[in-house]
VOKOLKOL-298287 format. One record per residue: residue number from 1; chain; z, y, x negated of N, C-alpha, C in turn. Coordinates in Angstrom, 3 decimals. Layout:
<nodes>
     i   ch       n_pz       n_py       n_px      ca_pz      ca_py      ca_px       c_pz       c_py       c_px
   NUM    A          Z          Y          X          Z          Y          X          Z          Y          X
...
</nodes>
This chain:
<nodes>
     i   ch       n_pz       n_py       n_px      ca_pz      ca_py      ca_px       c_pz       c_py       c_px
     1    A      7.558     21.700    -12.713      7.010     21.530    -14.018      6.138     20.278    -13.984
     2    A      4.667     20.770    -14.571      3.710     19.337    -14.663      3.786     18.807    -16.215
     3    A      3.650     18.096    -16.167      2.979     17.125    -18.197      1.761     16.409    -17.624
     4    A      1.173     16.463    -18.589     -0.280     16.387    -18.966     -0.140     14.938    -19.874
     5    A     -0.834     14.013    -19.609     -0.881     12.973    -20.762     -2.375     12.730    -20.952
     6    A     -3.006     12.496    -22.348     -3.890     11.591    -22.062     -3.827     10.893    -22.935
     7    A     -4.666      9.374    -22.806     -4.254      7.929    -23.159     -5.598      7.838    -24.151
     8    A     -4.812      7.418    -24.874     -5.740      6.962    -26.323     -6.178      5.494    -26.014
     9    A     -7.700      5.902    -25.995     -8.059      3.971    -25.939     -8.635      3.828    -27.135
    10    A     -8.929      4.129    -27.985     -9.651      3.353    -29.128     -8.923      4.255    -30.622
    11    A     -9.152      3.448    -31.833     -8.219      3.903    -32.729     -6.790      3.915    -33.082
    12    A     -6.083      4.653    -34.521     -4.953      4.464    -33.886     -4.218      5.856    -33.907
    13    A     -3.183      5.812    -33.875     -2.462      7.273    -33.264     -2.517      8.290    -34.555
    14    A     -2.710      9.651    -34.376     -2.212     10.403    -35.994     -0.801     10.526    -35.829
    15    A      0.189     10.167    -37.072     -1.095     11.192    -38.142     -0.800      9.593    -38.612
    16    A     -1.990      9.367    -39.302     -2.237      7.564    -40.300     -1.706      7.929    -41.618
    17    A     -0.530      7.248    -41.783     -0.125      6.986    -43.201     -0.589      6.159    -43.954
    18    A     -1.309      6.326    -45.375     -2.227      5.647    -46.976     -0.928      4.720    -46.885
    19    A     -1.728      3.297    -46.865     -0.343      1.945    -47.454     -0.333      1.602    -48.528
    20    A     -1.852      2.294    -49.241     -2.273      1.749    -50.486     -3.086      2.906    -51.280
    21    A     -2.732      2.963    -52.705     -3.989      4.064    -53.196     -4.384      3.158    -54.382
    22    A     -5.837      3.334    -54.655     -7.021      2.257    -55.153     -6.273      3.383    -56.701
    23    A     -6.316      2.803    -57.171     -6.523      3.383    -58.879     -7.371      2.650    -59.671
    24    A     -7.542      3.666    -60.823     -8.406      2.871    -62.125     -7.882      1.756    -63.262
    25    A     -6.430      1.730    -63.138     -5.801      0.162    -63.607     -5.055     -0.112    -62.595
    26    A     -3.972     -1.174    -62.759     -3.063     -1.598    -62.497     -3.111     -1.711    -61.147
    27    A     -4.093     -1.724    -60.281     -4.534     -1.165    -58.754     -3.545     -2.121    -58.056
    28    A     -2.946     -2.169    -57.065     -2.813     -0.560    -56.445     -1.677      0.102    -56.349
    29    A     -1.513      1.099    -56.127     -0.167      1.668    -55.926      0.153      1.782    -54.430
    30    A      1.207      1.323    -53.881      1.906      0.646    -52.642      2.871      1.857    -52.847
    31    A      3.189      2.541    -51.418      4.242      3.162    -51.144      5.625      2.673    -50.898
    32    A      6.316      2.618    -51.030      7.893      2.027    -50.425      8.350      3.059    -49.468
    33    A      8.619      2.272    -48.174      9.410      3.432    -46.937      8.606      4.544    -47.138
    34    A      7.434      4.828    -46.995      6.337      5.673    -47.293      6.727      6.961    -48.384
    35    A      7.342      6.550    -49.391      7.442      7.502    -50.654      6.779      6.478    -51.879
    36    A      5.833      7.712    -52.254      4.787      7.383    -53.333      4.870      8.270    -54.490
    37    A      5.971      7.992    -55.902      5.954      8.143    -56.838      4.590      8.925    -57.549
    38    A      3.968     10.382    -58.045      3.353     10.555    -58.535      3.350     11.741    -59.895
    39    A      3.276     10.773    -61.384      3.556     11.242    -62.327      2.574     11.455    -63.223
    40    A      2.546     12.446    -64.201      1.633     12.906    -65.328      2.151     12.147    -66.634
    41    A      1.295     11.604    -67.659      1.431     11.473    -68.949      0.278     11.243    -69.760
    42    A      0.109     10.775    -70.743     -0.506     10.914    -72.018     -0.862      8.944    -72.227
    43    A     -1.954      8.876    -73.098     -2.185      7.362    -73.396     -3.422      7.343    -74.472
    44    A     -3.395      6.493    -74.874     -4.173      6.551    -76.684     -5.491      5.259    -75.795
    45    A     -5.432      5.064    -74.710     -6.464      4.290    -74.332     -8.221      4.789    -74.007
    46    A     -8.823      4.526    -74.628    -10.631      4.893    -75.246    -11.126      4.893    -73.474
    47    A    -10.973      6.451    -72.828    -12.130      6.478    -71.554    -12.236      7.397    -71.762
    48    A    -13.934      7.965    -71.781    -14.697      8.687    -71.752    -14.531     10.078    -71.037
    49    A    -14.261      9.605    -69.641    -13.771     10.847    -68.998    -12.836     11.791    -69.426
    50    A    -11.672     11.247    -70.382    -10.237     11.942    -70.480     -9.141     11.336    -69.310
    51    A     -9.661     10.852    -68.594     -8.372     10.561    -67.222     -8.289      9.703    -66.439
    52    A     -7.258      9.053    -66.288     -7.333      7.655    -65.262     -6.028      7.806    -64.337
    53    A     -6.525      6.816    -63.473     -4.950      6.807    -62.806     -4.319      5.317    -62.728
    54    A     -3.119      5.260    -62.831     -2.191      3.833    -63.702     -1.470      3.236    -61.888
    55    A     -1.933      2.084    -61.293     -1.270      2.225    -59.748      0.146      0.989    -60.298
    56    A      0.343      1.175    -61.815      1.745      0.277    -61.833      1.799     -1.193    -61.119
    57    A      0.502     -1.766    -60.903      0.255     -3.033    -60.411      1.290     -3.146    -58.862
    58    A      0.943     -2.195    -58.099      1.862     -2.355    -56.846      2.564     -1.919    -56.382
    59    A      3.691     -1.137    -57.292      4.796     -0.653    -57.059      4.262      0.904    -56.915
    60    A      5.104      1.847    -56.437      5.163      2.550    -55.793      4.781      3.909    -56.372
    61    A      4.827      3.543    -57.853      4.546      4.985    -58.748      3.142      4.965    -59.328
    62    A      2.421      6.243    -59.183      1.018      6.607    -59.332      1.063      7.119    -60.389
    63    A      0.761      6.983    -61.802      0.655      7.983    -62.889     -0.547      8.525    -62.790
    64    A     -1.227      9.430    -63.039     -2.192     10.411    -63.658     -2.668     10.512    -64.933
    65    A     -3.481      9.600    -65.714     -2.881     10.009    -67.377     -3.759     10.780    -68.097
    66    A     -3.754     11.237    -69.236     -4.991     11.940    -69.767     -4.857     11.119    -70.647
    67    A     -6.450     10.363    -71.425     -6.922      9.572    -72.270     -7.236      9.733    -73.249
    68    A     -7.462      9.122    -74.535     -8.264      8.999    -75.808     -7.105     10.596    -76.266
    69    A     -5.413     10.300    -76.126     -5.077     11.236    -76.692     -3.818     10.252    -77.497
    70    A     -3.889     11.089    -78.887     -2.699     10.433    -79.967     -1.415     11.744    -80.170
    71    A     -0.282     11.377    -79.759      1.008     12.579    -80.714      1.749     11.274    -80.896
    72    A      2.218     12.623    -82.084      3.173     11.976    -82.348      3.922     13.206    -83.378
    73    A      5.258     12.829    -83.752      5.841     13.735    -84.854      6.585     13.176    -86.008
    74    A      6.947     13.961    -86.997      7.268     13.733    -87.997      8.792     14.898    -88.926
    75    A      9.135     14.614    -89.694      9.847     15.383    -90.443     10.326     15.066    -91.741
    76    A      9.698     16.103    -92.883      9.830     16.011    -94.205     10.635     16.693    -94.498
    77    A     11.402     16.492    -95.632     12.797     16.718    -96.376     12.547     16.986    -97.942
    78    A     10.839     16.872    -98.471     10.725     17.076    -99.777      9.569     17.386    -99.887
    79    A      9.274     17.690   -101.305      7.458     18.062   -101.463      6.709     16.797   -102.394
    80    A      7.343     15.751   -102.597      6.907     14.256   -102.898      6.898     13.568   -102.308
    81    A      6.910     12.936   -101.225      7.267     12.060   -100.393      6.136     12.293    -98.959
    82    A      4.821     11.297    -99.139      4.401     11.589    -97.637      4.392     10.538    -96.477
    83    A      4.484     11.744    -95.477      5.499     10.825    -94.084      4.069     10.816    -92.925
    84    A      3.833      9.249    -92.722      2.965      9.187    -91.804      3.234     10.027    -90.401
    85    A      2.047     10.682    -90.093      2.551     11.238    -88.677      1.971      9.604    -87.407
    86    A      1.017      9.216    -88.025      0.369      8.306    -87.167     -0.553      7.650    -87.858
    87    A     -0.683      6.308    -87.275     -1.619      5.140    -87.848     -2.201      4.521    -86.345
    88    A     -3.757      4.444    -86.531     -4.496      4.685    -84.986     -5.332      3.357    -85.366
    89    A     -5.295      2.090    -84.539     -5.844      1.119    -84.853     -7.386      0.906    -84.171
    90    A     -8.359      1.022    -84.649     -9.584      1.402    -84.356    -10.108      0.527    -83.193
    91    A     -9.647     -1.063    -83.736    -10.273     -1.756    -82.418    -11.484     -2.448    -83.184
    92    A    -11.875     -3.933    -82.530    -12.858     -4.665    -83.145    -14.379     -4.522    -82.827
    93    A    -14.370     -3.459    -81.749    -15.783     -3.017    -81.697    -16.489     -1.880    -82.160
    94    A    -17.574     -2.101    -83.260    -18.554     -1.449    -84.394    -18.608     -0.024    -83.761
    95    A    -18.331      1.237    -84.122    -18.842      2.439    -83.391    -18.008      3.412    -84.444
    96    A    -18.377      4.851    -84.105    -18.179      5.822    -84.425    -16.917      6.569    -83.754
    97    A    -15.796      7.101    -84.569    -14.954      7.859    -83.522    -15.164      9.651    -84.436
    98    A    -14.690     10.475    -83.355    -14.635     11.752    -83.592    -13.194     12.234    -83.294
    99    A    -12.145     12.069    -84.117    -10.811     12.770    -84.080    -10.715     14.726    -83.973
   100    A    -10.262     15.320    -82.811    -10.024     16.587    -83.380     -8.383     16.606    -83.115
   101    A     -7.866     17.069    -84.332     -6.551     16.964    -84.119     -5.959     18.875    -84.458
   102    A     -4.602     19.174    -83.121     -4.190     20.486    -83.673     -2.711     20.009    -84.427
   103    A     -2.388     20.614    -85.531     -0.686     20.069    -85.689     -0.377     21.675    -85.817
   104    A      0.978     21.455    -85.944      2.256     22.619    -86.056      3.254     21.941    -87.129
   105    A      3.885     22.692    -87.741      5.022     22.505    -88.564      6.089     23.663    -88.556
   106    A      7.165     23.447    -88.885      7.852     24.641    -88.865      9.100     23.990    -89.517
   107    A      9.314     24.813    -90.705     10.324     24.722    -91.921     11.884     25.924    -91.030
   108    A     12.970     24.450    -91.143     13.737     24.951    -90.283     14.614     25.520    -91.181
   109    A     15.042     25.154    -92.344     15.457     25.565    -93.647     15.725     27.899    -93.861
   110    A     16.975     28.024    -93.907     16.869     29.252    -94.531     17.435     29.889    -95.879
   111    A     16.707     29.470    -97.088     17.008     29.480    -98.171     17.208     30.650    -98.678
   112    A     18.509     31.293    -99.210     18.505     32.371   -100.173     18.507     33.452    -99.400
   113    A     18.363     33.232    -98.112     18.086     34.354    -96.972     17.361     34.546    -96.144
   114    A     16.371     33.534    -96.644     14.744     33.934    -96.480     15.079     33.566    -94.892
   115    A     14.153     34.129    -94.272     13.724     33.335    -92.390     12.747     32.087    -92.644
   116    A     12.747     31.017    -91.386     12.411     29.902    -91.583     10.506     30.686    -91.051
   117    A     10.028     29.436    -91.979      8.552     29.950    -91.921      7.139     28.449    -91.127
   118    A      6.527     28.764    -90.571      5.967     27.856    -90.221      4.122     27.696    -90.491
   119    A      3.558     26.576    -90.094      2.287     26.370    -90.212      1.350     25.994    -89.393
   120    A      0.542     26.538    -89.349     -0.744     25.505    -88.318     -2.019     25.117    -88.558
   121    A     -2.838     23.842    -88.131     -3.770     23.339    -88.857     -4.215     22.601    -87.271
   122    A     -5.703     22.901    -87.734     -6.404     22.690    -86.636     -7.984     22.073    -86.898
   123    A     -8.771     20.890    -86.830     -9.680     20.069    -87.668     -9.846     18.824    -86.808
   124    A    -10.935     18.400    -87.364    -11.378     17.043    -86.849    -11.903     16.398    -88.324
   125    A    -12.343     14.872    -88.014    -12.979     14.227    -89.385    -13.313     12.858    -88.248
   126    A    -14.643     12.562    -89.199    -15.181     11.202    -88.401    -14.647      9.867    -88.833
   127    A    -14.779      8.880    -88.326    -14.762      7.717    -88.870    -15.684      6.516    -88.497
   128    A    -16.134      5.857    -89.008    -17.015      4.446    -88.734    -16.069      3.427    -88.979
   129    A    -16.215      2.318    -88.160    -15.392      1.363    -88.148    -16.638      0.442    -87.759
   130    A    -16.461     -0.793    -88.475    -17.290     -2.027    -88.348    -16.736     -2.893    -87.347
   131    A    -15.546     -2.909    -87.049    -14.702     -3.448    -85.885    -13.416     -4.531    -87.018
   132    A    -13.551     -4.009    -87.870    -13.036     -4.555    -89.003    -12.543     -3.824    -90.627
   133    A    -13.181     -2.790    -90.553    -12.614     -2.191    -91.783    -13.322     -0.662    -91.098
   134    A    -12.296      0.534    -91.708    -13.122      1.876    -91.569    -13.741      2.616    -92.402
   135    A    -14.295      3.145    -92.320    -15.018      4.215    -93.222    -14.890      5.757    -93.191
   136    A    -14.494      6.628    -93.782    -13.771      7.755    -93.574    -15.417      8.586    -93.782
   137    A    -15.996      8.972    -92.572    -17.229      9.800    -92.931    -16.660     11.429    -93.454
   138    A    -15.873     11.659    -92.832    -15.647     13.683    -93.784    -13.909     13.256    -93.534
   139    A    -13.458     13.400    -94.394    -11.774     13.495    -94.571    -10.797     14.750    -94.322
   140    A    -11.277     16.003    -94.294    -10.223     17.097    -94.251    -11.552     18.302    -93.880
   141    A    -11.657     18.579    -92.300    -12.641     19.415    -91.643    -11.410     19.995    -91.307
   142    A    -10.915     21.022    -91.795     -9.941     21.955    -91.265     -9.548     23.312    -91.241
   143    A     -8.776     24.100    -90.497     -8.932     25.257    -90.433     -7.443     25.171    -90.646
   144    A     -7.095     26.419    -91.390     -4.939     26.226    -92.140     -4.717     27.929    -91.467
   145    A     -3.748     27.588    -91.119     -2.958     28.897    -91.001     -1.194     28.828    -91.924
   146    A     -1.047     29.120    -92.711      0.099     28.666    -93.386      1.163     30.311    -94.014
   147    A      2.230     30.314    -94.055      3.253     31.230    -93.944      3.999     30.763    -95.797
   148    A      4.283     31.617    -96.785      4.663     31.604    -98.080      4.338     30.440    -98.496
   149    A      5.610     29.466    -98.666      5.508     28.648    -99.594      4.458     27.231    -98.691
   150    A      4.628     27.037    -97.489      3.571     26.403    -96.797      2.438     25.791    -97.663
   151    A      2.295     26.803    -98.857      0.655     26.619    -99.078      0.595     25.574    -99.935
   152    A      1.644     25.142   -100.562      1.936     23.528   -101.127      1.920     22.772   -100.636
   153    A      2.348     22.155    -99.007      2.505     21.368    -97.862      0.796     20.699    -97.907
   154    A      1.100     19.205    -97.718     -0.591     18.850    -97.419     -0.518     18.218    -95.780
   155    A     -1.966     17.931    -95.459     -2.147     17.064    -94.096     -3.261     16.404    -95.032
   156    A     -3.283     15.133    -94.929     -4.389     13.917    -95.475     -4.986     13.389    -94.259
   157    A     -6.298     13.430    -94.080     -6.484     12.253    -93.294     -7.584     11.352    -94.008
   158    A     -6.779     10.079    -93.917     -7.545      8.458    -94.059     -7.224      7.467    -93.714
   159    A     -8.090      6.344    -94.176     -8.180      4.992    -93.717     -7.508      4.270    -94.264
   160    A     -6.799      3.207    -93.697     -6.270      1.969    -94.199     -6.724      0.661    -93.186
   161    A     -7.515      0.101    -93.955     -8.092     -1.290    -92.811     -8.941     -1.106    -92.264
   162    A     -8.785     -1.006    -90.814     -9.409     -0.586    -89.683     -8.460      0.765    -88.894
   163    A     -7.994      0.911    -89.553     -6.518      2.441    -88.859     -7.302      3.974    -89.456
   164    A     -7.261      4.783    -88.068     -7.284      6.043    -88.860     -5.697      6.286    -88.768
   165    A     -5.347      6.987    -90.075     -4.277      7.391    -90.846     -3.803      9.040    -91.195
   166    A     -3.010      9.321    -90.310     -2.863     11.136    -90.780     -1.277     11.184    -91.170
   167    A     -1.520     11.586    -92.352      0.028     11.770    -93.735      0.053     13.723    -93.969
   168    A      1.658     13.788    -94.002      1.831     14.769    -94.092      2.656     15.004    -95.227
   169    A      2.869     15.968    -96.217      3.858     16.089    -97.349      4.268     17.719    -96.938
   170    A      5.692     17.696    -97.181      6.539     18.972    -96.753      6.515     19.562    -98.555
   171    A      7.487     20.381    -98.239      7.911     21.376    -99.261      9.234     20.804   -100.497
   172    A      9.304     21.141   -101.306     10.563     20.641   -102.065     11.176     21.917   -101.588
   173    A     13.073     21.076   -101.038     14.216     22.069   -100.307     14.156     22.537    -98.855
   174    A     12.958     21.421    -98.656     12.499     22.534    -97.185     13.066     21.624    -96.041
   175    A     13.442     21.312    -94.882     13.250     20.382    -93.846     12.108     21.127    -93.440
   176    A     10.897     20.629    -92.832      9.815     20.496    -91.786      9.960     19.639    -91.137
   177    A      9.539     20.154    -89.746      9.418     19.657    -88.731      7.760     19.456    -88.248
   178    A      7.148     18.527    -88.254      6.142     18.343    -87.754      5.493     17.599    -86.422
   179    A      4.677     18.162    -85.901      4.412     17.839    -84.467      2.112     17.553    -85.006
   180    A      1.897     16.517    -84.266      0.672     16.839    -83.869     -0.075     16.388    -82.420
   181    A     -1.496     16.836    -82.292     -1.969     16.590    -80.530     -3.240     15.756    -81.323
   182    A     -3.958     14.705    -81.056     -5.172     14.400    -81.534     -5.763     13.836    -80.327
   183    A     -7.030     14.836    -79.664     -8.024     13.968    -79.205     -9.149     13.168    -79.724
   184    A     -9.394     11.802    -79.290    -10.936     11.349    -79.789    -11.559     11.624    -78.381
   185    A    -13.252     11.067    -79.351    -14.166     10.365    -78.549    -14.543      9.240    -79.220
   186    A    -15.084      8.140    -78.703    -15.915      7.241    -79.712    -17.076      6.276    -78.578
   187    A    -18.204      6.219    -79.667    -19.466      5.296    -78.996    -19.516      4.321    -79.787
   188    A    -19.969      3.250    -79.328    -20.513      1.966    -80.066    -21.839      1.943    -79.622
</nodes>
Protein backbone atom coordinates (compact mmCIF):
# COMPACT_ATOMS: atom_id res chain seq x y z
CA UNK A 1 0.00 0.00 0.00
CA UNK A 2 1.31 3.60 -1.22
CA UNK A 3 -0.07 7.28 0.35
CA UNK A 4 0.28 10.07 -1.61
CA UNK A 5 0.97 13.41 0.28
CA UNK A 6 1.23 16.73 -0.99
CA UNK A 7 2.59 19.69 1.05
CA UNK A 8 0.89 22.89 1.23
CA UNK A 9 3.33 25.80 0.96
CA UNK A 10 1.42 28.87 0.88
CA UNK A 11 -1.98 29.70 2.63
CA UNK A 12 -3.74 28.07 5.20
CA UNK A 13 -5.30 24.61 5.44
CA UNK A 14 -9.35 24.15 4.60
CA UNK A 15 -11.69 24.22 5.60
CA UNK A 16 -11.07 28.21 7.28
CA UNK A 17 -13.36 28.90 10.02
CA UNK A 18 -15.22 33.02 10.08
CA UNK A 19 -13.70 34.33 13.75
CA UNK A 20 -15.68 37.27 13.12
CA UNK A 21 -18.92 38.44 11.18
CA UNK A 22 -18.93 42.38 10.30
CA UNK A 23 -22.62 43.49 11.03
CA UNK A 24 -24.58 46.71 10.67
CA UNK A 25 -24.57 47.57 14.62
CA UNK A 26 -23.08 46.35 17.47
CA UNK A 27 -20.14 44.90 15.10
CA UNK A 28 -18.94 42.24 15.53
CA UNK A 29 -20.27 39.09 16.24
CA UNK A 30 -17.39 36.63 17.60
CA UNK A 31 -18.06 32.95 17.65
CA UNK A 32 -17.40 31.04 20.98
CA UNK A 33 -15.71 27.39 20.49
CA UNK A 34 -16.83 28.10 16.91
CA UNK A 35 -20.75 28.24 17.63
CA UNK A 36 -22.38 31.37 16.30
CA UNK A 37 -25.78 32.18 17.70
CA UNK A 38 -28.14 33.26 14.75
CA UNK A 39 -31.58 34.84 15.51
CA UNK A 40 -34.63 36.67 13.84
CA UNK A 41 -36.62 39.64 15.42
CA UNK A 42 -38.41 42.81 14.99
CA UNK A 43 -37.13 46.65 16.00
CA UNK A 44 -38.94 50.12 15.74
CA UNK A 45 -35.38 51.50 14.58
CA UNK A 46 -35.81 54.13 11.19
CA UNK A 47 -33.59 52.04 8.17
CA UNK A 48 -34.65 52.39 4.96
CA UNK A 49 -33.89 49.05 3.78
CA UNK A 50 -36.27 47.14 6.34
CA UNK A 51 -33.17 45.03 7.74
CA UNK A 52 -30.06 45.02 9.67
CA UNK A 53 -27.99 42.74 11.39
CA UNK A 54 -27.38 43.34 15.45
CA UNK A 55 -23.45 41.53 16.05
CA UNK A 56 -24.42 42.04 20.05
CA UNK A 57 -21.10 44.07 20.35
CA UNK A 58 -18.94 40.74 20.32
CA UNK A 59 -20.57 38.12 21.74
CA UNK A 60 -21.52 35.33 19.92
CA UNK A 61 -25.20 35.92 18.85
CA UNK A 62 -26.07 37.39 15.31
CA UNK A 63 -29.64 38.77 15.18
CA UNK A 64 -31.23 39.47 11.78
CA UNK A 65 -33.83 42.18 12.42
CA UNK A 66 -36.53 43.63 10.30
CA UNK A 67 -36.80 47.54 10.74
CA UNK A 68 -39.05 50.64 10.92
CA UNK A 69 -41.58 47.93 12.42
CA UNK A 70 -44.07 48.80 15.59
CA UNK A 71 -46.51 45.77 17.51
CA UNK A 72 -47.79 45.74 19.98
CA UNK A 73 -51.23 44.52 21.76
CA UNK A 74 -53.94 45.42 23.70
CA UNK A 75 -57.26 44.28 25.45
CA UNK A 76 -60.60 46.01 26.06
CA UNK A 77 -63.20 45.04 28.57
CA UNK A 78 -65.78 47.95 27.62
CA UNK A 79 -67.18 50.25 24.93
CA UNK A 80 -65.98 53.59 26.98
CA UNK A 81 -62.75 53.27 27.84
CA UNK A 82 -59.84 53.71 25.12
CA UNK A 83 -56.75 51.54 25.50
CA UNK A 84 -53.58 52.73 23.82
CA UNK A 85 -52.26 50.05 21.54
CA UNK A 86 -48.99 52.22 21.06
CA UNK A 87 -47.34 55.62 21.43
CA UNK A 88 -44.35 56.01 18.67
CA UNK A 89 -41.93 58.81 19.55
CA UNK A 90 -41.11 60.59 16.32
CA UNK A 91 -37.60 61.77 17.03
CA UNK A 92 -36.05 65.40 16.80
CA UNK A 93 -35.42 65.38 13.19
CA UNK A 94 -38.04 67.60 10.83
CA UNK A 95 -39.50 64.95 8.18
CA UNK A 96 -42.43 63.15 7.09
CA UNK A 97 -43.43 59.55 8.27
CA UNK A 98 -45.83 57.13 6.37
CA UNK A 99 -47.42 54.53 8.95
CA UNK A 100 -49.25 51.45 7.26
CA UNK A 101 -50.61 49.58 9.99
CA UNK A 102 -52.71 45.88 9.78
CA UNK A 103 -54.61 45.16 13.29
CA UNK A 104 -56.87 42.13 14.29
CA UNK A 105 -59.22 41.95 17.19
CA UNK A 106 -61.17 39.19 18.31
CA UNK A 107 -64.02 39.37 21.01
CA UNK A 108 -63.40 36.30 23.15
CA UNK A 109 -66.69 36.79 25.04
CA UNK A 110 -69.80 34.29 24.33
CA UNK A 111 -72.83 36.09 25.26
CA UNK A 112 -76.36 34.63 25.35
CA UNK A 113 -74.94 31.94 23.08
CA UNK A 114 -73.77 33.90 20.55
CA UNK A 115 -70.02 32.58 19.02
CA UNK A 116 -67.15 34.92 19.69
CA UNK A 117 -66.83 37.37 16.70
CA UNK A 118 -63.84 39.18 15.39
CA UNK A 119 -62.38 42.23 13.31
CA UNK A 120 -59.89 43.48 10.90
CA UNK A 121 -58.56 46.84 9.86
CA UNK A 122 -56.01 47.55 7.57
CA UNK A 123 -54.76 51.59 6.71
CA UNK A 124 -52.05 53.91 6.84
CA UNK A 125 -52.14 57.91 7.80
CA UNK A 126 -49.23 60.44 7.49
CA UNK A 127 -47.60 62.48 9.88
CA UNK A 128 -45.20 65.65 9.89
CA UNK A 129 -43.17 66.16 12.73
CA UNK A 130 -41.03 69.38 13.18
CA UNK A 131 -38.65 67.31 15.37
CA UNK A 132 -40.72 68.69 18.11
CA UNK A 133 -44.38 68.61 17.85
CA UNK A 134 -46.54 66.41 15.13
CA UNK A 135 -48.93 67.09 12.76
CA UNK A 136 -51.50 64.48 11.86
CA UNK A 137 -51.66 64.98 7.83
CA UNK A 138 -54.88 62.25 7.13
CA UNK A 139 -56.00 60.50 10.50
CA UNK A 140 -58.12 57.30 9.64
CA UNK A 141 -57.05 55.94 5.76
CA UNK A 142 -58.67 52.64 6.38
CA UNK A 143 -60.13 49.66 5.13
CA UNK A 144 -62.68 47.67 8.18
CA UNK A 145 -63.67 44.30 7.96
CA UNK A 146 -65.90 43.94 11.12
CA UNK A 147 -68.36 40.89 12.33
CA UNK A 148 -72.07 42.13 14.30
CA UNK A 149 -71.65 44.19 17.01
CA UNK A 150 -67.81 45.10 16.01
CA UNK A 151 -69.28 47.97 14.17
CA UNK A 152 -69.28 50.15 17.44
CA UNK A 153 -65.51 49.26 18.24
CA UNK A 154 -63.18 52.32 17.09
CA UNK A 155 -59.25 52.44 15.99
CA UNK A 156 -58.13 56.37 16.33
CA UNK A 157 -55.09 57.38 15.04
CA UNK A 158 -53.28 60.65 16.51
CA UNK A 159 -50.86 62.86 17.85
CA UNK A 160 -49.75 63.75 21.17
CA UNK A 161 -46.44 65.97 21.18
CA UNK A 162 -44.18 64.60 18.94
CA UNK A 163 -45.77 60.66 19.32
CA UNK A 164 -47.78 59.02 16.71
CA UNK A 165 -50.62 57.55 18.85
CA UNK A 166 -53.01 54.49 17.87
CA UNK A 167 -56.18 54.04 20.56
CA UNK A 168 -58.52 51.42 20.41
CA UNK A 169 -62.19 51.25 22.12
CA UNK A 170 -63.85 47.65 22.47
CA UNK A 171 -67.47 46.82 22.87
CA UNK A 172 -69.67 47.23 26.10
CA UNK A 173 -69.70 43.26 27.73
CA UNK A 174 -67.23 42.27 25.31
CA UNK A 175 -63.44 41.23 26.23
CA UNK A 176 -61.34 42.06 22.93
CA UNK A 177 -58.36 41.09 22.29
CA UNK A 178 -56.30 43.26 20.18
CA UNK A 179 -53.12 42.76 18.24
CA UNK A 180 -51.47 45.23 15.69
CA UNK A 181 -48.27 45.09 12.88
CA UNK A 182 -47.26 48.83 11.83
CA UNK A 183 -44.72 49.48 9.22
CA UNK A 184 -43.17 53.06 8.53
CA UNK A 185 -41.10 54.86 6.21
CA UNK A 186 -39.90 58.37 6.87
CA UNK A 187 -37.62 61.21 4.96
CA UNK A 188 -36.33 64.37 6.26
Amino acid sequence: MSQFFVGVTTGSLPPSVPTSFVTDINSPSVPLANVENVFGGSVTTNNIKGIQTDGSSGSNTLTVQLTNRITASAITTDGVTPVQLYSFALGGTPGTYLFTQRIVAFAVDTVGGLNPIGAVYSGFRGIRTTGASAVLINANQVIVGEEGSFTVAEVVNSVSVNNAVLTVTGIAGKTIHWAVLTDYIFTA
